[in-house]
C-alpha positions as CSV (number, residue, x, y, z in Angstrom):
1,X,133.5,140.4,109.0
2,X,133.2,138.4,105.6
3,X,133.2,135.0,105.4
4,X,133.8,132.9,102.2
5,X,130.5,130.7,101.6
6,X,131.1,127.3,100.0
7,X,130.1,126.4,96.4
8,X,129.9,123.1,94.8
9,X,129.7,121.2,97.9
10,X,127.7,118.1,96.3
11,X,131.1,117.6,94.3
12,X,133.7,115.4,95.7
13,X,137.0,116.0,96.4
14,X,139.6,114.0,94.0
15,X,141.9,112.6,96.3
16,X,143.8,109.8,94.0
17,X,144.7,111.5,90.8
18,X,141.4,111.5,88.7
19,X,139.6,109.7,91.2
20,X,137.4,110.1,94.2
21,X,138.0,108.3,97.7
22,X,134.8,106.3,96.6
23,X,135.8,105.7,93.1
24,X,139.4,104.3,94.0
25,X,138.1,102.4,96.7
26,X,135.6,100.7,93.6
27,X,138.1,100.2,91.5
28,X,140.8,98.9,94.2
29,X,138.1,96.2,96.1
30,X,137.3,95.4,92.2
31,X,141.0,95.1,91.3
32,X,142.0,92.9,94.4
33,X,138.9,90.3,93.7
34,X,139.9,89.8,90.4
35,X,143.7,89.6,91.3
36,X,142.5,86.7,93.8
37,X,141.0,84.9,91.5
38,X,143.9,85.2,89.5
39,X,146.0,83.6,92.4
40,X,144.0,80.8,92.9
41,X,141.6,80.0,89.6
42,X,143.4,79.0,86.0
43,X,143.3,82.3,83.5
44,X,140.3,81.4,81.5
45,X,138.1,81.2,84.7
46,X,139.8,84.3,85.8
47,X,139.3,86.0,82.3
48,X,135.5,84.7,82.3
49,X,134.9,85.5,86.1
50,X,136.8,88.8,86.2
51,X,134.7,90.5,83.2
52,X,131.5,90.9,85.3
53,X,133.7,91.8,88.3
54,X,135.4,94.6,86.4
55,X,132.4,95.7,84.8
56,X,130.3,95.8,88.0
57,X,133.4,97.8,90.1
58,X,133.4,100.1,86.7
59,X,129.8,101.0,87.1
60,X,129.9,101.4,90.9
61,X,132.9,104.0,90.3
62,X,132.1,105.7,87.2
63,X,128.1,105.2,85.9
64,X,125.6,107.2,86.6
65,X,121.9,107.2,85.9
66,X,119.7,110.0,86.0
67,X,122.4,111.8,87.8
68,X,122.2,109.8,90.4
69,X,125.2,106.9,90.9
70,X,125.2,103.2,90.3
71,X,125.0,102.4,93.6
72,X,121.9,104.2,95.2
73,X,120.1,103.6,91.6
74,X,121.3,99.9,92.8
75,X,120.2,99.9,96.3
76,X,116.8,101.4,95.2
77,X,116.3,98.9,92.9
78,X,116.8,96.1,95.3
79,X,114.6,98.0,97.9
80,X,112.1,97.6,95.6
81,X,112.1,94.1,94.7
82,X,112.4,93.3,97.8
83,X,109.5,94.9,99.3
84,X,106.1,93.5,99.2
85,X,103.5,95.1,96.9
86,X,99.8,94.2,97.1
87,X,98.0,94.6,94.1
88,X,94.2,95.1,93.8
89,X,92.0,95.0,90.8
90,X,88.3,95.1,90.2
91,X,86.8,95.1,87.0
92,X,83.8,97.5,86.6
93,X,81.2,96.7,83.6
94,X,81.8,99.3,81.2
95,X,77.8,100.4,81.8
96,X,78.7,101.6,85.0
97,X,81.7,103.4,84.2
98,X,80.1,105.6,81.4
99,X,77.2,106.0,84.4
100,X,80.0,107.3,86.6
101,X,81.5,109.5,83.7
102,X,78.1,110.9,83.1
103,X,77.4,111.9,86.3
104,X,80.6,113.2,87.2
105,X,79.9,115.5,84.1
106,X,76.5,116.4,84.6
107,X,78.1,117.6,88.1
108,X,77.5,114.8,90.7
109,X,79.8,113.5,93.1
110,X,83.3,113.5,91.7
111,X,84.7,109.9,90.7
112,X,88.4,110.8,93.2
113,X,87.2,110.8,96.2
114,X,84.7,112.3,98.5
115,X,83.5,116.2,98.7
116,X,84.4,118.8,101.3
117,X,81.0,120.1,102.3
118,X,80.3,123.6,103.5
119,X,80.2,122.4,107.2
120,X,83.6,120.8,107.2
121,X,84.6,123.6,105.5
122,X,83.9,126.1,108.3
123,X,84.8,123.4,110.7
124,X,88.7,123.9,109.2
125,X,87.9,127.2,108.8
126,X,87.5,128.0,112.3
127,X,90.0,125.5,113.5
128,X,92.7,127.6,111.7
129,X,91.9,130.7,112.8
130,X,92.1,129.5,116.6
131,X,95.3,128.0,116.2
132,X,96.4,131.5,114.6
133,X,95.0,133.4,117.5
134,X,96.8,131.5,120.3
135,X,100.4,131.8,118.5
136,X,100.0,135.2,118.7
């Protein structure tokens, strides 16, 4: 029994003519904004208002950035600003990084983070192997 598999499933379907369901639904919530303002605003507030509407709907139908579209690159970036960041800085005399780079070249402890000795090693080591044992 054969079965047909599906390809190009992360492409959506055009549904209105050129347009996606998401794209026409863009455009349309874009197109009924600016024909609102056009009801009840005089045309050179609607023609100075609508630009950034029309512009904005355009790019949430139609841009995409670093393949990914306008409105996740949009959400992302608002995620981000939104979020709180802590930044930490310390300044190390220059002295004692050069001692740091030296030593980390001559061999001595390694300036990313601590070493995995021999014990802790084993200790894995043997942890592993128990846990492979009592699958079987």
């Amino acid at each position: 029994m054969q079965h047909q598999v599906p390809q190009f499933i992360d492409i959506e379907d055009k549904i209105f003519g050129p347009l996606t369901a998401k794209q026409f639904f863009y455009v349309l919530g874009g197109a009924a904004l600016i024909f609102l303002m056009y009801i009840y605003f005089q045309l050179w507030l609607v023609i100075l208002l609508g630009a950034p509407v029309a512009a904005f709907a355009g790019a949430l139908a139609f841009l995409k950035i670093n393949g990914q579209p306008f409105i996740k690159v949009l959400g992302s970036a608002l995620n981000f600003a939104s979020s709180s960041r802590l930044y930490l800085w310390r300044k190390i005399p220059l002295e004692a990084r050069r001692q740091e780079s030296a030593a980390a070249a001559k061999g001595g402890l390694p300036l990313t983070g601590p070493r995995l000795t021999q014990s802790k090693l084993q200790d894995l080591s043997w942890s592993l192997d128990i846990q492979e044992k009592i699958k079987r």
